[in-house]
C-alpha positions in Angstrom: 192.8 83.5 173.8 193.8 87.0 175.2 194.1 90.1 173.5 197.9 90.0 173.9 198.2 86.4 172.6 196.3 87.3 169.4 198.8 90.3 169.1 201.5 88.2 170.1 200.8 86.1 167.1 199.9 88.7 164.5 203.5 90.0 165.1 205.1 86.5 164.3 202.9 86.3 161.3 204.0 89.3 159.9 207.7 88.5 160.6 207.2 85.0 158.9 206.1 86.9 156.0 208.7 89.7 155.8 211.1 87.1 156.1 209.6 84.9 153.4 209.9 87.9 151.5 213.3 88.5 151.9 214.2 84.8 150.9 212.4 85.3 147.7 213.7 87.9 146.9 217.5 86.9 147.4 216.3 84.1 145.1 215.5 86.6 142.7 218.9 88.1 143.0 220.9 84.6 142.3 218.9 84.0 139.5 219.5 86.9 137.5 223.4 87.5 138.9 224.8 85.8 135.9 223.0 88.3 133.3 224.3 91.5 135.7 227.9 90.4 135.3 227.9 89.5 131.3 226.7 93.1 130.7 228.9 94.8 133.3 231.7 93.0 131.3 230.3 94.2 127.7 229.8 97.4 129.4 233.0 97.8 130.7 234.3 96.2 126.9 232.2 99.0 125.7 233.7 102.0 127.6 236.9 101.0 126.8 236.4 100.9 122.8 235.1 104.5 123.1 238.1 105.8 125.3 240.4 104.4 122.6 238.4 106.4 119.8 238.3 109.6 121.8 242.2 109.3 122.2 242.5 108.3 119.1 240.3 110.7 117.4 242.1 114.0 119.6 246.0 112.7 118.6 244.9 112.3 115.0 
């Protein structure tokens, strides 16, 4: 094999891996999306109770 072919196939290597990478990591993301949107929602829940009880606190 030639210098260029060994190159050649050191590039695709790395690519495989970078985008092996990038699959598990979007894995990652669906697994965990269902946590991220029960506590934006209590969040959100949250920040609304305390905007009632500033209001409510400043109009007495």
């Amino acid at each position: 094999m030639d210098i260029n072919t060994e190159k050649r196939l050191d590039e695709i290597g790395r690519k495989l891996d970078d985008l092996h990478n990038k699959i598990s990591n979007q894995e990652n993301r669906e697994k965990y999306k269902p946590i991220f949107i029960v506590v934006l929602i209590l969040s959100a829940i949250l920040i609304f109770f305390v905007l009632i009880g500033v209001v409510s606190f400043f109009t007495g």
